[in-house]
N, C-alpha and C positions, 0 to 999 in steps of 0.2 A: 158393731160386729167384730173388730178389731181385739174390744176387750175379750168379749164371748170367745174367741176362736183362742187368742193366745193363755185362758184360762184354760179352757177344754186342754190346750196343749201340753198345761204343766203337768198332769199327772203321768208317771212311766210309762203305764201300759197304754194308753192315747198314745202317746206318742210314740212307741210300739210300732202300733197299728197304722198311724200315720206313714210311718218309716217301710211297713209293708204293702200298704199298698200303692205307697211312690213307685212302684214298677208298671203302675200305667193299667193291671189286669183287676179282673175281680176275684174280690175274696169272699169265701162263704165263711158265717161266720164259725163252723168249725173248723179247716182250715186257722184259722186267725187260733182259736181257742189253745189248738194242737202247737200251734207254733211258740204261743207265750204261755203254754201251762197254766190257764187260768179255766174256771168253769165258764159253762154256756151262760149260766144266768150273769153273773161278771163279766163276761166279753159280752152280753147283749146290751146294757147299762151301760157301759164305755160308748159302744157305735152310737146308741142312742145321743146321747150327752153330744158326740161328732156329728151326729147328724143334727140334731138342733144347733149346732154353732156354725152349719151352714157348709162344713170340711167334707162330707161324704153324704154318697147317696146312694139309694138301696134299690134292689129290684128282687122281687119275690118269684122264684123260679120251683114250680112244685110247692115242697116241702122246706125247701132252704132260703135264704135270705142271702142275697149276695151286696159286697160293698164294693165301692171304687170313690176315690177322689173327687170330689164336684165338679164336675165341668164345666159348670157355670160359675164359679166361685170367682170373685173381681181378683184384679189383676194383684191390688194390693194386697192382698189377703193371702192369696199365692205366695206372692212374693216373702211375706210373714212367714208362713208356712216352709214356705222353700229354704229362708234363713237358720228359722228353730233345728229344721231337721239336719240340714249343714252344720250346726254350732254341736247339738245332740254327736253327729256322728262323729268330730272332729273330735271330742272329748271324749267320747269313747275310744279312740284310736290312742290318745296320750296317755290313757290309762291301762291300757294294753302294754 
């Protein structure tokens, strides 16, 4: 799972989304779409791809699909997660 999750993580926009929805809430996926300027059918194919790596899970509200971080997701996986998005944001901050 470990490989799965940190492949899922290499692309930009996963890791985006990742990055957004670390504030703990849920995100519908337009919301997400609007935030990284990408289409619905592209931000639906990213969550996908995150939700088979086991990183997010979905709840279907109406007409909208909403996402949040696993809550089930093992501790080390988190912690994987936790690191990528720390090292992501630190280097974003040097590059500024």
């Amino acid at each position: 799972m470990a490989l799965s999750s940190l492949a899922a993580l290499a692309e930009p926009t996963r890791l985006e989304s990742m990055r957004l929805l670390g504030d703990g809430s849920e995100h519908c996926v337009c919301g997400l779409m609007a935030r990284l300027d990408v289409t619905q059918s592209r931000m639906s194919r990213h969550m996908k791809v995150l939700k088979q790596a086991g990183l997010v899970t979905d709840r279907r509200d109406a007409q909208w699909v909403r996402y949040r971080l696993n809550p089930d997701m093992p501790a080390g996986i988190r912690a994987i997660v936790e690191a990528v998005l720390a090292a992501s944001a630190a280097r974003g901050r040097s590059a500024a």
